[in-house]
C-alpha positions in Angstrom: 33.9 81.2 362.6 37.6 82.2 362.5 37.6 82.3 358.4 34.4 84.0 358.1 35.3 86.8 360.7 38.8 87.1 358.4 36.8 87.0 355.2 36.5 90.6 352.7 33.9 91.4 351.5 32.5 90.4 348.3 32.8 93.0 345.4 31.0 93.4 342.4 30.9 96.0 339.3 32.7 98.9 340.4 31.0 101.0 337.3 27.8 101.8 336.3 26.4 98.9 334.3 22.6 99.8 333.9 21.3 102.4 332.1 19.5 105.3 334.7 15.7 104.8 334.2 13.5 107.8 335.7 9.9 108.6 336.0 8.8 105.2 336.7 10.6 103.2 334.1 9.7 106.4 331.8 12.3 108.3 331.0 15.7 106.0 330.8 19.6 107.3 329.8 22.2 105.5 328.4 25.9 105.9 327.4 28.9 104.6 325.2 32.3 105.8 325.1 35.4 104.5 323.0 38.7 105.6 323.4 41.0 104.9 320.8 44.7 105.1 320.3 46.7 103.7 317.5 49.4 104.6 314.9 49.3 107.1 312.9 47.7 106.1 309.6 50.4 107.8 306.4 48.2 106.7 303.6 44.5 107.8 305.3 42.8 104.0 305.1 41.2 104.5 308.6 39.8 108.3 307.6 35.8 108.8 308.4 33.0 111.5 307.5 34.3 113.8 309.6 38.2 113.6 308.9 39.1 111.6 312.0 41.0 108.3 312.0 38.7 105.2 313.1 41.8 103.9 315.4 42.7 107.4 316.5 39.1 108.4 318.2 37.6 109.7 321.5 33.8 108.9 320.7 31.1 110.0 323.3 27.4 109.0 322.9 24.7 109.6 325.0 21.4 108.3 324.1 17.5 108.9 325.8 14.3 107.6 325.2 11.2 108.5 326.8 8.1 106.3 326.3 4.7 108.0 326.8 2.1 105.2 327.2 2.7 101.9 325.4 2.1 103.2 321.3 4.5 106.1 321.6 8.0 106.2 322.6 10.5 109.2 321.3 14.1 108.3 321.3 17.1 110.3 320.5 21.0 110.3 320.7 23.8 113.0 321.0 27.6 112.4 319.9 30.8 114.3 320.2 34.1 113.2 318.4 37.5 114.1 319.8 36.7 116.9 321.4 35.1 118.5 318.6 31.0 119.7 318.2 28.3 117.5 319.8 26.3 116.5 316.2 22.4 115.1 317.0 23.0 111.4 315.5 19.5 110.2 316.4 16.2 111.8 317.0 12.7 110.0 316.0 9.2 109.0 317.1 9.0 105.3 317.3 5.3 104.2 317.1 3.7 100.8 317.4 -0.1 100.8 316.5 -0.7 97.6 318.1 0.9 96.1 320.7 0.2 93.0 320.1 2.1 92.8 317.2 5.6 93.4 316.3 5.1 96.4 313.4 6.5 100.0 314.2 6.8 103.2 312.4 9.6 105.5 312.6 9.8 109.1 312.0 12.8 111.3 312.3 16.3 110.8 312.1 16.1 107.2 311.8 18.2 104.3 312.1 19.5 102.7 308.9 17.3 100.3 306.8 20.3 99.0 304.4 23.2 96.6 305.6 24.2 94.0 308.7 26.9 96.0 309.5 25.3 99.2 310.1 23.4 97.5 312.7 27.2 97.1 314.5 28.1 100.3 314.3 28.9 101.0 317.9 32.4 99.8 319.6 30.6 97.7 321.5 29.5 95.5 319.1 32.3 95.6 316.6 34.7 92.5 317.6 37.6 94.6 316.1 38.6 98.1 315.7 38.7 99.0 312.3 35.8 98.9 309.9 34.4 97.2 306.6 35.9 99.3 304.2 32.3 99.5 302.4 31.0 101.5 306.0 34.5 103.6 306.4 36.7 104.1 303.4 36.4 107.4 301.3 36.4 106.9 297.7 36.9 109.9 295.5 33.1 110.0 294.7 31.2 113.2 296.1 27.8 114.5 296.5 28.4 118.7 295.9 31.5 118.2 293.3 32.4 116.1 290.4 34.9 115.6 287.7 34.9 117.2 284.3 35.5 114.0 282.4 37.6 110.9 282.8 41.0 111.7 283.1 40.1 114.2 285.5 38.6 111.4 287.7 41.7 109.1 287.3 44.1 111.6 288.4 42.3 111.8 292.3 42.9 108.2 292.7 43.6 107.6 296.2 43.1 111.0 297.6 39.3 110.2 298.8 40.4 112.3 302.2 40.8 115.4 300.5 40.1 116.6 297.2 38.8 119.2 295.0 37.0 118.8 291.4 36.9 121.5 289.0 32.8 121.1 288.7 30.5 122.1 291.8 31.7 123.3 294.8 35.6 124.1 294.5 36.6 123.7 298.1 38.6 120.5 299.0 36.7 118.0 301.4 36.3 114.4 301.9 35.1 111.6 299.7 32.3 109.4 300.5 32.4 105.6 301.5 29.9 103.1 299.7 27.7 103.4 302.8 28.0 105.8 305.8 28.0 104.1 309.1 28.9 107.5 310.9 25.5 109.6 310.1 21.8 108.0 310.2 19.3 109.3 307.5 16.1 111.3 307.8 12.6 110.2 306.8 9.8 107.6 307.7 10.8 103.7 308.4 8.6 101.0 308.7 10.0 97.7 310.4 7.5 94.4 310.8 8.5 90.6 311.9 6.7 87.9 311.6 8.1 83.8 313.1 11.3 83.8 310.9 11.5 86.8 308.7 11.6 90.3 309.7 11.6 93.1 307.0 12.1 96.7 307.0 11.0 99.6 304.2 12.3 103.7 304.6 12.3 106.7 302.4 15.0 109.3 303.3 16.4 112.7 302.5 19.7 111.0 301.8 21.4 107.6 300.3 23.1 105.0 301.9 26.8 107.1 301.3 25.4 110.6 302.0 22.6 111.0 304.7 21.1 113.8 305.2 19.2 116.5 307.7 17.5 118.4 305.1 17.8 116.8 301.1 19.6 118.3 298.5 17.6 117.4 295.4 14.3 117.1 294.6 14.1 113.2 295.1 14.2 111.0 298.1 15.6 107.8 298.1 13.8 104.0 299.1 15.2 101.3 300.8 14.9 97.8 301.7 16.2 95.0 303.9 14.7 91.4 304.8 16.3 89.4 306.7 15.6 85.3 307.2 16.2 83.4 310.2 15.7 79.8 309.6 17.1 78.0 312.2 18.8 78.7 315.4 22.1 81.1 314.8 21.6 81.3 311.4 20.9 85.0 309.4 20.5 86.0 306.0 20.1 89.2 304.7 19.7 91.1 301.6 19.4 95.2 301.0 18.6 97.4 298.4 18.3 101.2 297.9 17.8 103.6 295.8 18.0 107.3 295.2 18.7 110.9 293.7 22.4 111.2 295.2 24.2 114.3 293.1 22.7 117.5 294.9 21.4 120.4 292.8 24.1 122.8 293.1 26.7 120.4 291.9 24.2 119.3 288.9 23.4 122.4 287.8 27.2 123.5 287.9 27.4 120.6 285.4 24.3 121.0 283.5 23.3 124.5 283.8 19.6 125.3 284.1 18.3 122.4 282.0 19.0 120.3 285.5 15.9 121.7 287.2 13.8 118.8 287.5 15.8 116.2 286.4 18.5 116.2 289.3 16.5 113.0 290.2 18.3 111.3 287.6 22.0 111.3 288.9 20.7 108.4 291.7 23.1 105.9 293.6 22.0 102.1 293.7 23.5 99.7 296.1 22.3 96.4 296.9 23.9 94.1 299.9 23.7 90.4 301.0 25.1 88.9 304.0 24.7 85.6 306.0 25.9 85.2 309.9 26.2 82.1 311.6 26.8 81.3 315.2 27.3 77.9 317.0 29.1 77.1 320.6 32.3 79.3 320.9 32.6 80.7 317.0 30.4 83.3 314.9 30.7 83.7 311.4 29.9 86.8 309.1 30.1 88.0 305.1 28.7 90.5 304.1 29.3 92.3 300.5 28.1 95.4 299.4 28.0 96.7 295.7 27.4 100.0 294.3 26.3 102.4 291.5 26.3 106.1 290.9 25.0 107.9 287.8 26.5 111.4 287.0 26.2 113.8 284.5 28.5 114.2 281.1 30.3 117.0 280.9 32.8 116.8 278.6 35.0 113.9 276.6 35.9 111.3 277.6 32.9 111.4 279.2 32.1 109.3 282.6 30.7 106.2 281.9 27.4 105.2 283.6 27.5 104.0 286.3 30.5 104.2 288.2 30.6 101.1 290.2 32.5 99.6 293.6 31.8 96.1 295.1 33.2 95.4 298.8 33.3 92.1 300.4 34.4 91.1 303.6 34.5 87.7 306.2 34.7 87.9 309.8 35.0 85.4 312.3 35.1 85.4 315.9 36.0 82.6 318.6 35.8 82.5 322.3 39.0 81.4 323.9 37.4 81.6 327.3 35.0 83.4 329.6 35.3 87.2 329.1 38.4 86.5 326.1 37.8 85.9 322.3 40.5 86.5 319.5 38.8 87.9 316.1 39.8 88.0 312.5 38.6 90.4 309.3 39.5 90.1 305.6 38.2 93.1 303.4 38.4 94.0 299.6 37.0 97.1 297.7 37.5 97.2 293.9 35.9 99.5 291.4 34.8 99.2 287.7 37.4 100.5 285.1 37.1 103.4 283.2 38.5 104.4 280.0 40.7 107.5 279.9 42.9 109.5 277.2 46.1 107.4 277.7 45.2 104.6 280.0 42.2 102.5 281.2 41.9 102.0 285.4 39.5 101.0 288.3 37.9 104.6 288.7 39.7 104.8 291.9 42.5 102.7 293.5 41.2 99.7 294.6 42.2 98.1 298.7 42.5 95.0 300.7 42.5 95.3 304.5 43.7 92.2 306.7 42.5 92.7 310.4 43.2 90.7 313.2 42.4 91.5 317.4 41.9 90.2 320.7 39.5 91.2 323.3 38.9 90.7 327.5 36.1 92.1 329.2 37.7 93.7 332.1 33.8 93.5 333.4 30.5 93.1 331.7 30.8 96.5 330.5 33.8 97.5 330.2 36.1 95.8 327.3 40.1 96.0 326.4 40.2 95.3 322.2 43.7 94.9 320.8 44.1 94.8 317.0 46.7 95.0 313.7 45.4 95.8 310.8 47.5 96.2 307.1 45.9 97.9 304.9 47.3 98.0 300.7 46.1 100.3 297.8 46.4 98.9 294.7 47.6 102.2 292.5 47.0 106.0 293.1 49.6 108.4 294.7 49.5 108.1 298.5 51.5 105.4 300.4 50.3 102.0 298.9 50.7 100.3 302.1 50.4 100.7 306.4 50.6 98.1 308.8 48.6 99.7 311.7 48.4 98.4 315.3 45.7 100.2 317.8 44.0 99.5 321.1 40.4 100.7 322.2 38.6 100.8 325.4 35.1 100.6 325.4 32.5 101.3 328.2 28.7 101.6 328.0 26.0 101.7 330.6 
């Protein structure tokens, strides 16, 4: 009686860890924010779409869906980066003609078709900090600029952050990365499953490295991904897309007049395969992801076609104990070589990234993540080489 009458009381989750459901199960609100801090990168690995550093990020998401009857639900999903403007990231009709079976159609700003990790995206998911260089580095390819010829190309090595080309729109801006994991496409996506595979078919505005509100070029692109789950923990995927990726302005700066029409032709194609396995305390993951972009010729020495990049990278993870796990990431990104005036080089400087992290769920939803990453450029002009060390809090409800 004594102990009992002494005892405290019991205490649980002292943060939201549901999302808020309204209107009878209706209407339901979620959340996600990351906070970030790590060192400051010298050499730009860690830069994203918008010019902010991956492991220097305050990310805020909030994300609705409200379901009207059982073949219609419209979902959508709001985020703001440091501070800066709140950018729609989500917004489309999810339908599902028959309830009995697992087939939807989805219209709007849709969630991507191509790639594992681009189903990771959020902190949440991600065991580490940093990301697959294939979602997150910036080559020195763009889709409103280009370079004259060759040697033109060679000498932005490197600089994927910021950069200007003397064809197409002169201002300096970023590059773009093999595939975005930062913006989700436009357009119509169908996704079916059936007992072990599971298959999914979109056409967009955009490509996989540039997604778009509103397209550029009088093409659309179409993608695929189907994904095989033969046993228990096992997955094996494979993705392929497709589309017009130079946008007209650029192309006809390149081209003059005689572009109208045939804009289509300057396409990216990228391709992925990736396998994950998980057993007891370990998961597995590689993924690699190859691409190709046609450009126009301008002038000598010309740009050969395509211009391609190929990224691998393995991941592992292991549970030391309950709430704890320790994680590990090895990345490469090469490009194909191309042949200038006085030398021959990868089109742009090719990088490794090393990643390694620990993680501890202070409760279900709230998780610590502690990682070093060194990242090494093989060639161009900015610093070849940063060791960077960063820690991230992540909270959803």
């Amino acid at each position: 009686m004594l102990l009992v009458c002494l005892a405290g009381s019991a205490g649980g989750q002292t943060l939201p860890s549901e999302p808020i459901s309204m209107a009878g199960g209706r209407v339901t609100l979620g959340g996600d924010v990351s906070a970030t801090f790590g060192d400051r990168d010298p050499g730009f690995f860690t830069f994203t779409d918008y010019a902010h550093s991956a492991i220097r990020m305050l990310r805020i998401d909030l994300s609705g869906s409200v379901r009207a009857g059982p073949h219609f639900t419209l979902l959508g999903e709001i985020r703001n980066e440091n501070f800066g403007p709140v950018r729609p990231y989500a917004l489309y009709l999810r339908i599902r003609p028959w309830t009995a079976r697992n087939f939807d159609i989805q219209v709007g700003r849709v969630p991507p078709t191509f790639g594992a990790f681009s189903r990771r995206t959020y902190a949440g998911d991600n065991p580490l900090i940093g990301y697959p260089l294939a979602y997150q580095y910036m080559t020195t390819m763009r889709a409103d600029a280009l370079a004259a010829d060759v040697d033109e190309l060679l000498r932005k090595r490197s600089l994927g952050w910021l950069f200007r080309y003397s064809v197409g729109q002169p201002a300096a801006g970023g590059g773009l990365s093999l595939v975005s994991a930062f913006r989700w496409d436009t357009g119509v996506q169908l996704h079916a499953t059936a007992g072990m595979l599971s298959a999914t078919a979109s056409v967009t505005a955009g490509t996989v490295s540039n997604p778009l509100f509103r397209d550029d070029n009088s093409g659309r692109q179409m993608a695929g991904r189907v994904e095989l789950r033969p046993v228990a923990g096992l997955v094996v995927g494979a993705s392929l897309a497709r589309g017009p990726f130079l946008g007209r302005a650029a192309a006809r700066a390149a081209l003059g007049d005689v572009v109208d029409g045939h804009d289509k032709e300057f396409t990216q194609t990228a391709w992925g395969g990736d396998v994950e396995y998980s057993r007891d305390h370990y998961l597995l993951r590689l993924e690699t992801v190859g691409s190709a972009w046609r450009l126009p010729a301008v002038r000598t020495p010309a740009l050969p076609q395509p211009l391609r990049a190929l990224s691998t990278a393995v991941e592992g993870r292991y549970k030391l104990r309950p709430g704890l796990y320790a994680a590990a990431r090895l990345d490469h990104l090469g490009f194909s070589e191309v042949v200038g005036t006085r030398e021959t080089l990868p089109w742009d400087a090719p990088v490794s990234r090393a990643e390694v992290g620990v993680g501890y769920s202070l409760q279900r939803n709230l998780l610590l993540k502690l990682s070093y990453q060194y990242n090494r450029r093989y060639g161009g002009v900015l610093k070849r080489r940063a060791p960077l060390a960063a820690g991230q809090l992540v909270f959803w409800f």
